[in-house]
Phi, psi and omega in degrees: 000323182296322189321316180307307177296318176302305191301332177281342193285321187272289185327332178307301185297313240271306207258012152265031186283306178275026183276317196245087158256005176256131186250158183308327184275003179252033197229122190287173147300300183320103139326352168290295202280343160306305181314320208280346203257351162294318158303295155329292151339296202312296219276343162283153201246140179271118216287345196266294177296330189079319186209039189231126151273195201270338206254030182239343197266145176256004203276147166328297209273338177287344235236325165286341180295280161333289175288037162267288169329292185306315202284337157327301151349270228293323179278010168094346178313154183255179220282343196275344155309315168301281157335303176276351174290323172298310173281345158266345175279309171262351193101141143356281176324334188305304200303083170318333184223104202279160172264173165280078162230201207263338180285336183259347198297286184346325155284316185312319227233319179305328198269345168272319153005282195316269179318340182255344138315294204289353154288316170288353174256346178284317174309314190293288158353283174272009179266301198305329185278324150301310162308329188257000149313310170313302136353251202307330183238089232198101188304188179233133177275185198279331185295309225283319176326321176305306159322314189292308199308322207275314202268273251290319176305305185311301206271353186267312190317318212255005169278169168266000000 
């Protein structure tokens, strides 16, 4: 019974390490504006980690992102104020899910590229393997069958 316990007890710590990637002194009073600034974190990326976002990251520069954010809050910005103030300081790249303009349509827009290649070669593909099924099993007319009968006669004539 203790094993059991030890194992949900390690399991616990294991699957808390980013559960507190926020520290306590970056958490507002308000509870409105804590909420709106834990949503915001999600959607911002942690320029250090890469595919985290700030508000799952312990890294130093996320832990300033956050509190960017928060004193953002706190001077009244509403949250697409916030959003466009990061993004312009940082780019595009801030955004886990970047919007849709003309500098991003190329993220946007490859992976259906991409599916509608390969949806045309698969097409291109099986048309090709149908013709040339068809190809092969394609009857012979009465000349060229003769012709064959005429080289074949020929060629047993001519062993020794």
């Amino acid at each position: 019974m203790n094993y059991w316990r030890l194992l949900l007890l390690w399991c616990g710590l294991i699957c808390a390490g980013n559960a507190y990637a926020v520290q306590p002194d970056e958490m507002l009073a308000d509870p409105a504006l804590e909420a709106r600034a834990r949503t915001l974190s999600r959607e911002l990326r942690c320029m250090v980690c890469q595919n985290q976002s700030i508000d799952d990251s312990e890294a130093p520069l996320a832990h300033d992102l956050r509190v960017l954010v928060s004193e953002r809050l706190n001077a009244g910005d509403d949250d697409q104020q916030v959003l466009d103030f990061l993004v312009a300081r940082y780019g595009q790249f801030v955004l886990l899910r970047p919007r849709f303009e003309w500098q991003t349509a190329v993220l946007w827009l490859t992976p259906f590229a991409i599916l509608i290649g390969g949806a045309v070669a698969l097409a291109a593909a099986v048309r090709r393997r149908n013709d040339l099924s068809a190809a092969a099993g394609a009857k012979l007319s009465i000349a060229e069958e003769a012709r064959i009968s005429e080289l074949m006669k020929s060629a047993e004539d001519s062993r020794p």
